[in-house]
MIDO-438195 format. One record per residue (C-alpha): residue number from 1; residue in three letters; x, y, z. Coordinates in Angstrom, 1 decimal. Layout:
+------+------+--------+--------+--------+
! miba ! firo !     c1 !     c2 !     c3 !
+------+------+--------+--------+--------+
!  NUM !  ALA !      X !      Y !      Z !
...
+------+------+--------+--------+--------+
***
This chain:
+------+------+--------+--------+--------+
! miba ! firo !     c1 !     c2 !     c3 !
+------+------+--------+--------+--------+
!    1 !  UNK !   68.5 !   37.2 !   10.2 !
!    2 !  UNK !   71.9 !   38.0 !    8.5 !
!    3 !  UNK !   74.2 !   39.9 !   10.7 !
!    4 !  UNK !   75.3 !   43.4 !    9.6 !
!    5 !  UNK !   78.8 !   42.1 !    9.0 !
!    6 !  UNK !   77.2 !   39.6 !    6.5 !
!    7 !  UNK !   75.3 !   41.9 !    5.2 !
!    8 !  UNK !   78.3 !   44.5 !    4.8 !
!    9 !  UNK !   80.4 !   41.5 !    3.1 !
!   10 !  UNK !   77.5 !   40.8 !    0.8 !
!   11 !  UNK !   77.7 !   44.9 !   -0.4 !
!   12 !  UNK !   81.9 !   45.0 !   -0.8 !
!   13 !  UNK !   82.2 !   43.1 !   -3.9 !
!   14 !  UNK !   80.3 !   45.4 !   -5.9 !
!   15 !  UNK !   80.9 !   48.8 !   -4.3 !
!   16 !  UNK !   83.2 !   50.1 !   -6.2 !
!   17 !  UNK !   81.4 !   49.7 !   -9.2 !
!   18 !  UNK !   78.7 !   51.4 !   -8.0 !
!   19 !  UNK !   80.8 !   54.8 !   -7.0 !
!   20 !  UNK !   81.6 !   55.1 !  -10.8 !
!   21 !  UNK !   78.0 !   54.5 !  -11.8 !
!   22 !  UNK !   76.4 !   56.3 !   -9.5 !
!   23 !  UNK !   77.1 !   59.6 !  -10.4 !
!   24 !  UNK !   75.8 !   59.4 !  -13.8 !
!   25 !  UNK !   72.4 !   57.9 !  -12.3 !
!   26 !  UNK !   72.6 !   60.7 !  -10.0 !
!   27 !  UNK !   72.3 !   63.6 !  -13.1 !
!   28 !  UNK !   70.1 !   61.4 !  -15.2 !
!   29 !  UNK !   67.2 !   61.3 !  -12.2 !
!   30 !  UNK !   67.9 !   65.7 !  -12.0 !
!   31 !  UNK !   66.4 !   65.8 !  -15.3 !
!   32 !  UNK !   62.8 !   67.3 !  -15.9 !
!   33 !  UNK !   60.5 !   64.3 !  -16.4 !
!   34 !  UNK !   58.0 !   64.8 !  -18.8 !
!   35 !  UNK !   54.3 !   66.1 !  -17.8 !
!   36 !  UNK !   51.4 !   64.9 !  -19.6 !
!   37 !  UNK !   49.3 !   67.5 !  -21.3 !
!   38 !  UNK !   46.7 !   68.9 !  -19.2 !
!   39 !  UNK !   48.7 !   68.3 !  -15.9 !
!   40 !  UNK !   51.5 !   71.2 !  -14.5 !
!   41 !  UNK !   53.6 !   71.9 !  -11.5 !
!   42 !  UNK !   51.2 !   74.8 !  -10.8 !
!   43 !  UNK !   47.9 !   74.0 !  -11.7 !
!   44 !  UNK !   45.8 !   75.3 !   -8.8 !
!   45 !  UNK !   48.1 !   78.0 !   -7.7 !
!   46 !  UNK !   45.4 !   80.4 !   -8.3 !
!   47 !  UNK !   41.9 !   78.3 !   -8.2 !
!   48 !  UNK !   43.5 !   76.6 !   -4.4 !
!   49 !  UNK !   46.3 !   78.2 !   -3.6 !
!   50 !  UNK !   46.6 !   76.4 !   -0.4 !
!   51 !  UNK !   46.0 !   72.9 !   -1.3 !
!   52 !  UNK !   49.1 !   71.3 !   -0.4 !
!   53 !  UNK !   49.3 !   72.2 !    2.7 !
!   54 !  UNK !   46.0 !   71.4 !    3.2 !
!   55 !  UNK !   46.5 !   68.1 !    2.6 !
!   56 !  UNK !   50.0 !   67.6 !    4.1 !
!   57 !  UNK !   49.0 !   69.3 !    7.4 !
!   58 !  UNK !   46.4 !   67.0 !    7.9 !
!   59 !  UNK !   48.2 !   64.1 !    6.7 !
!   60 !  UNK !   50.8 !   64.3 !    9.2 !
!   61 !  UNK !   48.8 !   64.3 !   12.0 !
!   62 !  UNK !   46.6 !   60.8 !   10.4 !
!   63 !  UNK !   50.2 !   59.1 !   10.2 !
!   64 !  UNK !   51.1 !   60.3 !   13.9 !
!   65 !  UNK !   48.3 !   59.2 !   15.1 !
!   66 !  UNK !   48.2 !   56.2 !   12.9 !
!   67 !  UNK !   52.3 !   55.3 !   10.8 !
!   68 !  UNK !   50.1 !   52.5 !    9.1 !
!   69 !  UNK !   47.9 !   54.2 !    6.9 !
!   70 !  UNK !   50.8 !   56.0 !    5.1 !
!   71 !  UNK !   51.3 !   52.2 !    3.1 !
!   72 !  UNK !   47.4 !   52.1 !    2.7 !
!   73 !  UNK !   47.2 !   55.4 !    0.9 !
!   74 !  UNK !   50.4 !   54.4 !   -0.9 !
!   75 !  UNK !   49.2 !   51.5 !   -2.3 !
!   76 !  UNK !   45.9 !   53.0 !   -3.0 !
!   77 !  UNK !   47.3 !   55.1 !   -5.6 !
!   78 !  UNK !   49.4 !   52.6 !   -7.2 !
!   79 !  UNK !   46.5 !   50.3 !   -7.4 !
!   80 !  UNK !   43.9 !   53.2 !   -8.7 !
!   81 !  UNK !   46.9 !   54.4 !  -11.8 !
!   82 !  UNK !   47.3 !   50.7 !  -13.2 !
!   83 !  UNK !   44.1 !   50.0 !  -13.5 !
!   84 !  UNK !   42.9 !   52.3 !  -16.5 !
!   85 !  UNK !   45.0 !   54.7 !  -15.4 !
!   86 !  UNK !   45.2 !   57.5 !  -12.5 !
!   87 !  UNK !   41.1 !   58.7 !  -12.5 !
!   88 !  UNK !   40.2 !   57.8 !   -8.7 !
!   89 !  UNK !   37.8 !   55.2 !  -10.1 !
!   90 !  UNK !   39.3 !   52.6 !   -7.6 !
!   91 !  UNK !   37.4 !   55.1 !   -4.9 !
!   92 !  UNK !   34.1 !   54.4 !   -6.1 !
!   93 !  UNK !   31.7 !   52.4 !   -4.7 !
!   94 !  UNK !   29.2 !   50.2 !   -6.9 !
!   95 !  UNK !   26.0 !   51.1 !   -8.4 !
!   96 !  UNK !   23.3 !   50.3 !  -10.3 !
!   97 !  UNK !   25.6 !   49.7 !  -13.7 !
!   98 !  UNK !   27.6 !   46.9 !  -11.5 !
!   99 !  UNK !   30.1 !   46.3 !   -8.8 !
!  100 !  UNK !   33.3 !   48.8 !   -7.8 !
!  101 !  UNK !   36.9 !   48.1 !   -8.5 !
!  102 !  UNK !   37.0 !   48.0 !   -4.9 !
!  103 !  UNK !   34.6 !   44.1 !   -5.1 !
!  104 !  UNK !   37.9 !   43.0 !   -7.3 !
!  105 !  UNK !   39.6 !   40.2 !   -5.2 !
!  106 !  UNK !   43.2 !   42.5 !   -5.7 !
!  107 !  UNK !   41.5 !   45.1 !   -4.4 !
!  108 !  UNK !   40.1 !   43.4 !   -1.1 !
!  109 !  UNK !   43.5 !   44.2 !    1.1 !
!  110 !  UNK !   43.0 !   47.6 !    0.3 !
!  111 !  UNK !   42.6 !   49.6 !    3.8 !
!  112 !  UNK !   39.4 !   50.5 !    4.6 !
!  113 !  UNK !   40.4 !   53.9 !    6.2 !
!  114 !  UNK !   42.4 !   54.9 !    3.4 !
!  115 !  UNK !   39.5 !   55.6 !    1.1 !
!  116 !  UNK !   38.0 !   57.6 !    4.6 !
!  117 !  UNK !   41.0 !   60.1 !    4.5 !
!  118 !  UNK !   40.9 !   60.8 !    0.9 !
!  119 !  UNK !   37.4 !   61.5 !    1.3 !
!  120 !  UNK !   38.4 !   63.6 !    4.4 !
!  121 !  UNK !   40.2 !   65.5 !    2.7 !
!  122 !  UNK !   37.8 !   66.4 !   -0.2 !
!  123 !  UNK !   36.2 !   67.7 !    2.3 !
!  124 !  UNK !   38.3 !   69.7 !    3.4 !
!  125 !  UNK !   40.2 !   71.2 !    0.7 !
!  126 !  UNK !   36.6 !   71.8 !   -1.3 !
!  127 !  UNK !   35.8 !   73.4 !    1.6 !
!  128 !  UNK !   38.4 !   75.9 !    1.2 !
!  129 !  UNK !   38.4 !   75.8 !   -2.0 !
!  130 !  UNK !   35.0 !   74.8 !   -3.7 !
!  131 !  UNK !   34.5 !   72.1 !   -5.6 !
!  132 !  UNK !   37.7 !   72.6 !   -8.0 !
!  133 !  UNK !   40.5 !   69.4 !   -7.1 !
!  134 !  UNK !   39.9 !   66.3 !   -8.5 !
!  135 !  UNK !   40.1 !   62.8 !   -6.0 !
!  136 !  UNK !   42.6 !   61.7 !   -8.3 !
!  137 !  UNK !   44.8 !   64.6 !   -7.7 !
!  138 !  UNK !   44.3 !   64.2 !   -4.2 !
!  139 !  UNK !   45.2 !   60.4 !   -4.4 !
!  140 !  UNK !   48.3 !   61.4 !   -6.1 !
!  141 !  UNK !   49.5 !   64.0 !   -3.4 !
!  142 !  UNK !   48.1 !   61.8 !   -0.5 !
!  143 !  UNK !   50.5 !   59.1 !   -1.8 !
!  144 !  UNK !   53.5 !   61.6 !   -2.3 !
!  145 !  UNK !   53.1 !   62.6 !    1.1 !
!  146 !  UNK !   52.9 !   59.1 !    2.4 !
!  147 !  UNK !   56.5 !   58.4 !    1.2 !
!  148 !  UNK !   57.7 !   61.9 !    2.5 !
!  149 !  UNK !   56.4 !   61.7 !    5.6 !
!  150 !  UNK !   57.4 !   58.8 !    6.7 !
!  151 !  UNK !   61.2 !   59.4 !    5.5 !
!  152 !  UNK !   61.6 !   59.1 !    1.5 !
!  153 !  UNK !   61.8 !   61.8 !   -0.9 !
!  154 !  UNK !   59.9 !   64.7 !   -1.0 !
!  155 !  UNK !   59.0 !   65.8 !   -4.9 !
!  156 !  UNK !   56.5 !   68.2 !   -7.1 !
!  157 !  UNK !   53.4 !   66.5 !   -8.6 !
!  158 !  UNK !   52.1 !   67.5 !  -11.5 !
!  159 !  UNK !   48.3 !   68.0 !  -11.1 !
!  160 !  UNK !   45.2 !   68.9 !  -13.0 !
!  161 !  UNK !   43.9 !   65.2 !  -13.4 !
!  162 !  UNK !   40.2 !   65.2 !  -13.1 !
!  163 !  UNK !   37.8 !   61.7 !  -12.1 !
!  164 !  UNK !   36.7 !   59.4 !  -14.2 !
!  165 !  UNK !   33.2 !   58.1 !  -15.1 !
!  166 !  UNK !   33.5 !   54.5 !  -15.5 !
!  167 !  UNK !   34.3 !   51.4 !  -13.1 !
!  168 !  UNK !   37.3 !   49.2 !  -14.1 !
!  169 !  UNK !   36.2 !   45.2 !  -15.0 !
!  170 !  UNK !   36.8 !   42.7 !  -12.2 !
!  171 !  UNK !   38.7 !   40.9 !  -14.9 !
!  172 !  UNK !   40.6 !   44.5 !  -15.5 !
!  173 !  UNK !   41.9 !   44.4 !  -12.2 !
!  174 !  UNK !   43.3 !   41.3 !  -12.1 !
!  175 !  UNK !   44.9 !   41.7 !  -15.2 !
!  176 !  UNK !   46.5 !   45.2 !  -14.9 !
!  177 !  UNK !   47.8 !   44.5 !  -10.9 !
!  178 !  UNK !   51.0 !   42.7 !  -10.3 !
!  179 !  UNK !   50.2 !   39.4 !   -8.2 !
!  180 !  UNK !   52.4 !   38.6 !   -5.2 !
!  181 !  UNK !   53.0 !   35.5 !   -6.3 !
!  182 !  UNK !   54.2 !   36.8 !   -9.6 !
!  183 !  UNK !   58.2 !   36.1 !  -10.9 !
!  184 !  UNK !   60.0 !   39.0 !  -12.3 !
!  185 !  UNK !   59.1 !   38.0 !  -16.1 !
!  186 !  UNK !   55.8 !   38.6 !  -15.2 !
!  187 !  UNK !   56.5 !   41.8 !  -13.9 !
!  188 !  UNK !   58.6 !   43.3 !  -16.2 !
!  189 !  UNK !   55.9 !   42.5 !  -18.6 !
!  190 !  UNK !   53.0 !   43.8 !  -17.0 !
!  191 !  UNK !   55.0 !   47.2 !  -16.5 !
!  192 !  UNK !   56.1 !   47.9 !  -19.8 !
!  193 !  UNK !   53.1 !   47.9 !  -21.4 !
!  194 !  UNK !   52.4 !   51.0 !  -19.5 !
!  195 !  UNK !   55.9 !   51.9 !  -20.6 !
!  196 !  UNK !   57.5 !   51.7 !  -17.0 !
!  197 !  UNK !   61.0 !   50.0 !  -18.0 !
!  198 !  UNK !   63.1 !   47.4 !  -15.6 !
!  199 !  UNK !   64.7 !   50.3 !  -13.5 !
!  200 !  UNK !   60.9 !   51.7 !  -12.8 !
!  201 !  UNK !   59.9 !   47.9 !  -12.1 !
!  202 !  UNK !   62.8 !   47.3 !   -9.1 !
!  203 !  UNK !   62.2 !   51.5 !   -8.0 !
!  204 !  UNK !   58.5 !   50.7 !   -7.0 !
!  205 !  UNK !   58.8 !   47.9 !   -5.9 !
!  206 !  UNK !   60.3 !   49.5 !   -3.2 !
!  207 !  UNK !   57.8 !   50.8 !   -2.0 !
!  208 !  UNK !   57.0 !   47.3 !    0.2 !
!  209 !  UNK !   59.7 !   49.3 !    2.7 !
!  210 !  UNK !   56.7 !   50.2 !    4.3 !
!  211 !  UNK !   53.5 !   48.6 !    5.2 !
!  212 !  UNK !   51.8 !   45.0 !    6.3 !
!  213 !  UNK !   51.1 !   42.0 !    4.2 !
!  214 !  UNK !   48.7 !   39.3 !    4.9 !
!  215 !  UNK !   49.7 !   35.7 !    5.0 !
!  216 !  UNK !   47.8 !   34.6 !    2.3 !
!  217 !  UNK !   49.7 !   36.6 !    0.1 !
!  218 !  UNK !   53.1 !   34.7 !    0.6 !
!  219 !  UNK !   52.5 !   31.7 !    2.8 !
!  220 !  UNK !   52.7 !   29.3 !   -0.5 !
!  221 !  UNK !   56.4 !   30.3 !   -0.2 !
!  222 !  UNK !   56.0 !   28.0 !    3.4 !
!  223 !  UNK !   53.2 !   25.5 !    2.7 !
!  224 !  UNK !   53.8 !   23.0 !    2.4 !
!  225 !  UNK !   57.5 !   23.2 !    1.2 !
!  226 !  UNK !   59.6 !   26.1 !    2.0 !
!  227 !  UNK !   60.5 !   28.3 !   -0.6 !
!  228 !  UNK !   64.4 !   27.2 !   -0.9 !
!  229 !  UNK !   65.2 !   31.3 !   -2.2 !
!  230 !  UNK !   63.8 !   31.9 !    1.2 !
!  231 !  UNK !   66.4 !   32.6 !    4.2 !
!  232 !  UNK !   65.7 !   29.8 !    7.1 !
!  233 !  UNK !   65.3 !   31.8 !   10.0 !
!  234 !  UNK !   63.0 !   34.0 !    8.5 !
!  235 !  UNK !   61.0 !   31.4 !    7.7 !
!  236 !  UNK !   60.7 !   29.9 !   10.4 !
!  237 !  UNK !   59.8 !   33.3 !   11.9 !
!  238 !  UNK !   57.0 !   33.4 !    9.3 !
!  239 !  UNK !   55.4 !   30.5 !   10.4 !
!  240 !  UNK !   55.2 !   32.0 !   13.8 !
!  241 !  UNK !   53.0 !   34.3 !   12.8 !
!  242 !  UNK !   51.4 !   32.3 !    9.9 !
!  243 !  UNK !   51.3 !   28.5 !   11.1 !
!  244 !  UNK !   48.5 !   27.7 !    8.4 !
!  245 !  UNK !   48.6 !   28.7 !    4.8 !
!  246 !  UNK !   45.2 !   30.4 !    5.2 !
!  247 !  UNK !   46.1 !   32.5 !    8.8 !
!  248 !  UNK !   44.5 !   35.2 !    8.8 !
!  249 !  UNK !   47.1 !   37.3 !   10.4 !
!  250 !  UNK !   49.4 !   40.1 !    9.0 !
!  251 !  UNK !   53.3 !   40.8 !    9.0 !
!  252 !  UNK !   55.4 !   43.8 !    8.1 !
!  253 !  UNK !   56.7 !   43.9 !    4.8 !
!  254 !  UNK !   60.2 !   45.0 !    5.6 !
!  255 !  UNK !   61.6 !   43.7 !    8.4 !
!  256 !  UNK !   64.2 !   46.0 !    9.3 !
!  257 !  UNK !   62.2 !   49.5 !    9.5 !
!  258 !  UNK !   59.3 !   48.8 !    8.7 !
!  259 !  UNK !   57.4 !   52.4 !    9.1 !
!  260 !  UNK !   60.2 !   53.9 !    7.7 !
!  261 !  UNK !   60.5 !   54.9 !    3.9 !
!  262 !  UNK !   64.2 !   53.9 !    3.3 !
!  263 !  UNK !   66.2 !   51.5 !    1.3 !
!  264 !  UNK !   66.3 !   48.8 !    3.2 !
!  265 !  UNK !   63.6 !   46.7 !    1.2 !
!  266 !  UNK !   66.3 !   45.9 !   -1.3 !
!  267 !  UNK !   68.7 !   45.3 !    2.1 !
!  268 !  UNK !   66.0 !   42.2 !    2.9 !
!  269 !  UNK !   65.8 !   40.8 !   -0.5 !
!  270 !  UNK !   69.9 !   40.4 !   -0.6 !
!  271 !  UNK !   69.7 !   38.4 !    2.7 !
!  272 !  UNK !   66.3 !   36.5 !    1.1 !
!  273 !  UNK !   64.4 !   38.4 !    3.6 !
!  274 !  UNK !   61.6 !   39.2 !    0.8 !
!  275 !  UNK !   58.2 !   38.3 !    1.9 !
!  276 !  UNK !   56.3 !   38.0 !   -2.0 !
!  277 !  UNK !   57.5 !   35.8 !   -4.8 !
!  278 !  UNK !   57.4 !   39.0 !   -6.6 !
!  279 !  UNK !   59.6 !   41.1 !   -4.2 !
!  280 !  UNK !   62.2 !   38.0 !   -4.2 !
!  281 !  UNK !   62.4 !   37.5 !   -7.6 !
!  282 !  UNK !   64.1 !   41.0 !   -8.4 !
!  283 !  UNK !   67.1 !   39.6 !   -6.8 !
!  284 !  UNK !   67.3 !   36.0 !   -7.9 !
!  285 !  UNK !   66.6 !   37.3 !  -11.6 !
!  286 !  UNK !   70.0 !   38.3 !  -13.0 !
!  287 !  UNK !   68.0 !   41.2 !  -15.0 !
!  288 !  UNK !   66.9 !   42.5 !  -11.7 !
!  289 !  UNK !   69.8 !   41.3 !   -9.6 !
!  290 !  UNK !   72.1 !   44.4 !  -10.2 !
!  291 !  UNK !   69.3 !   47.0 !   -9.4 !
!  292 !  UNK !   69.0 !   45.5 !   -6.2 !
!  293 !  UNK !   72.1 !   45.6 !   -5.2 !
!  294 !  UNK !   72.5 !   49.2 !   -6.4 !
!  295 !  UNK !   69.6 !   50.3 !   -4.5 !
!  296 !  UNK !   70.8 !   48.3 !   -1.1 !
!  297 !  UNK !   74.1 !   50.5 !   -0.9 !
!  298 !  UNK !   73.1 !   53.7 !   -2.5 !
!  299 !  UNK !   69.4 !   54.8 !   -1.0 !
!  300 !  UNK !   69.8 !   58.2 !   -3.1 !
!  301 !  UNK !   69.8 !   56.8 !   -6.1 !
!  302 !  UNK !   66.8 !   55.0 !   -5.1 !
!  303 !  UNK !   64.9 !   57.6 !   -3.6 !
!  304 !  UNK !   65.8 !   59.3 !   -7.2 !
!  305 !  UNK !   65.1 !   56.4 !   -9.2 !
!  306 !  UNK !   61.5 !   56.0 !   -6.9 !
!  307 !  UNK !   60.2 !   59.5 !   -7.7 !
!  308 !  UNK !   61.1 !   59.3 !  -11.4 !
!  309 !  UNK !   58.9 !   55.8 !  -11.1 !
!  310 !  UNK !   56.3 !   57.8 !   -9.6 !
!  311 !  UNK !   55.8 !   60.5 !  -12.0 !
!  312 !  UNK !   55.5 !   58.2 !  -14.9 !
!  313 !  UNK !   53.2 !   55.8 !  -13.0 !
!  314 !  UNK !   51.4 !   58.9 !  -12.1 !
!  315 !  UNK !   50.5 !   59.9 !  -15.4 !
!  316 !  UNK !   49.2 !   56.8 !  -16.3 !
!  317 !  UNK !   45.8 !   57.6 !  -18.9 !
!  318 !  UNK !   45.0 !   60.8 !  -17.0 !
!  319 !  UNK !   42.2 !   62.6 !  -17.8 !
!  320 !  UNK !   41.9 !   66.2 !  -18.3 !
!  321 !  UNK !   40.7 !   69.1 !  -19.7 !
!  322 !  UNK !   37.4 !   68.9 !  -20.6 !
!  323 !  UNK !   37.0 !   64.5 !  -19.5 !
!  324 !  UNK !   36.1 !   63.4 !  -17.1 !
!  325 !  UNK !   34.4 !   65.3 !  -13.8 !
!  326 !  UNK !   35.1 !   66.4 !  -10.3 !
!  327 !  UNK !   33.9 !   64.4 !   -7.9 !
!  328 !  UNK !   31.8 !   66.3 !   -5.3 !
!  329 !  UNK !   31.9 !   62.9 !   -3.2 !
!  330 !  UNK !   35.4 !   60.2 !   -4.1 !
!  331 !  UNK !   32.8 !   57.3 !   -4.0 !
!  332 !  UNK !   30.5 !   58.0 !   -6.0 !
!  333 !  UNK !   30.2 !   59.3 !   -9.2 !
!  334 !  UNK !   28.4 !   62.8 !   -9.6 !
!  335 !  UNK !   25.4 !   61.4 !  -11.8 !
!  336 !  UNK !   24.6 !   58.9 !   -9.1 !
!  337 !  UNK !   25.2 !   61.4 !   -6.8 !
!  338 !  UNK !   21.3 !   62.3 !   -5.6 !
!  339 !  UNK !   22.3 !   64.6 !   -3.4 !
!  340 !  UNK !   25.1 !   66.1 !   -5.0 !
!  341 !  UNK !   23.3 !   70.1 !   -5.5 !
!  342 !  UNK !   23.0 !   70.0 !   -1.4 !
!  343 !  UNK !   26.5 !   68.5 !   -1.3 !
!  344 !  UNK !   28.1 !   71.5 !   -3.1 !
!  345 !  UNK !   25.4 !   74.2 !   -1.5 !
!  346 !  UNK !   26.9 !   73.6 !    1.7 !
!  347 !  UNK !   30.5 !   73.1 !    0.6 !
!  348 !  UNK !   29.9 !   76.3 !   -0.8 !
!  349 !  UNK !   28.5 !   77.9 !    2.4 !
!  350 !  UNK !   31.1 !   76.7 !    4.1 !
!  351 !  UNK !   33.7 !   78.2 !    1.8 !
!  352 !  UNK !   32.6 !   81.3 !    2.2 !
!  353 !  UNK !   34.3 !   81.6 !    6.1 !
!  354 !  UNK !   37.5 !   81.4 !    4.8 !
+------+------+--------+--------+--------+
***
């Protein structure tokens, strides 16, 4: 691992420039971002007044009990909005008319528990409530939460997205996620055709500052020749825990503070500490290269940079209005719901104590 002198040297060549730029970055991330049609700041104000805190209150004390799951329901919302867009369908289980987005081989890594606390937390908040918040709205504040909680930026999401009625292709999923093994060509590609631009593409990225990875998502950057854009020590530390391309064994993404939400993803990838092709890339890639660096010695700009990423990946083909449904279970689909009238008779019952 580079030392923090190294690392320090790597940052002075380029800090200057980045106190003159900063400042403009800083004002252009202030500004209002858009909001889709259908979706506000205020949206259940009156209809669940209390459903933020409902959902934060709880959260907190899943990630004290538990820092790891804050990743797994961060990642669960990126990989539910690029996949036909933010409508909970990556929740579902399968049915009769074929297998879940969750059978997709992308979606396999995809924490088991994290689809339990967003179900938890229907629960809890239709409770309260009745049946009135979508799962896809509850994705989307799970997810901001997981970054605040654990350190990054705190921000309003605009709600009022409701769930959507049809599963995503296997094929779908593979297309519309970004592989790990992908180069920065292919991932600047993949995000602008949802309109996400190059800054977006680096900003969410780093959001690997927090979780695990299994091997077999980076170990043919080891086997059987080493990655040469890969620092030796780390390496060698990766093979530790991986000795066999197909290990099944797990590593932390960042390697400095790994349950923290901070900047020092873009830290790693400067000292080729990056564990996916795709992570790595951004800095080797001289359209990339830049936004690293800005990000590694200026973490407000990209906390700022991150929640403008957010918004517009949250507002990825929402449904409102009048499309779509609310779920009265996140897994399943209220027409394949049998029991769904003795779901929302009790939720109802239940309701009623508060």
């Amino acid at each position: 691992m580079a030392s923090s002198t190294t690392t320090n040297k790597l940052f002075s060549a380029f800090a200057f420039s980045l106190l003159i730029l900063s400042p403009l970055a800083l004002d252009v991330a202030k500004a209002d971002q858009p909001i889709q049609d259908g979706l506000s700041l205020s949206f259940y104000d009156s209809i669940c007044p209390n459903l933020e805190s409902i959902v934060r209150k709880r959260l907190k004390k899943v990630y004290k009990d538990d820092i790891g799951q804050a990743a797994g329901i961060l990642r669960l919302h990126f990989h539910d909005c690029f996949v036909q867009g933010c409508d909970g369908s990556v929740l579902l289980d399968g049915s009769a008319s074929g297998p879940s987005e969750k059978s997709a081989i992308p979606n396999l890594t995809l924490r088991a528990r994290a689809f339990k606390i967003i179900n938890d937390l229907r629960h809890r908040v239709h409770r309260e409530c009745g049946r009135v918040v979508s799962c896809a709205d509850l994705v989307a504040l799970a997810a901001r939460d997981a970054v605040a909680v654990t350190g990054g930026p705190d921000y309003k999401v605009p709600l009022g997205r409701r769930d959507g009625l049809n599963f995503a292709t296997a094929q779908a999923t593979l297309d519309n996620l970004v592989a790990p093994f992908a180069n920065t060509t292919t991932v600047l590609a993949k995000l602008a055709v949802k309109n996400l631009d190059t800054t977006d593409a680096v900003a969410l990225s780093g959001a690997h500052t927090i979780g695990i990875a299994h091997c077999t998502s980076f170990t043919d950057r080891l086997y059987p020749n080493q990655d040469p854009t890969m620092d030796k020590t780390f390496a060698n530390n990766l093979k530790t825990t991986c000795p066999t391309a197909n290990t099944n064994a797990t590593t932390d993404m960042d390697i400095r503070s790994p349950n923290k939400f901070d900047n020092k993803y873009f830290v790693d990838l400067m000292n080729r500490q990056g564990l996916f092709t795709s992570d790595q890339d951004l800095y080797t890639d001289s359209r990339t290269r830049g936004i690293v660096k800005s990000f590694a010695v200026n973490q407000t700009l990209f906390f700022e940079k991150f929640v403008i990423g957010m918004l517009k990946m949250g507002q990825l083909g929402v449904l409102t209005g009048n499309n779509g449904e609310i779920r009265a279970n996140c897994s399943v689909r209220n027409k394949d719901n049998f029991l769904i009238s003795s779901v929302v008779e009790d939720e109802g019952s239940q309701a009623s104590q508060f």
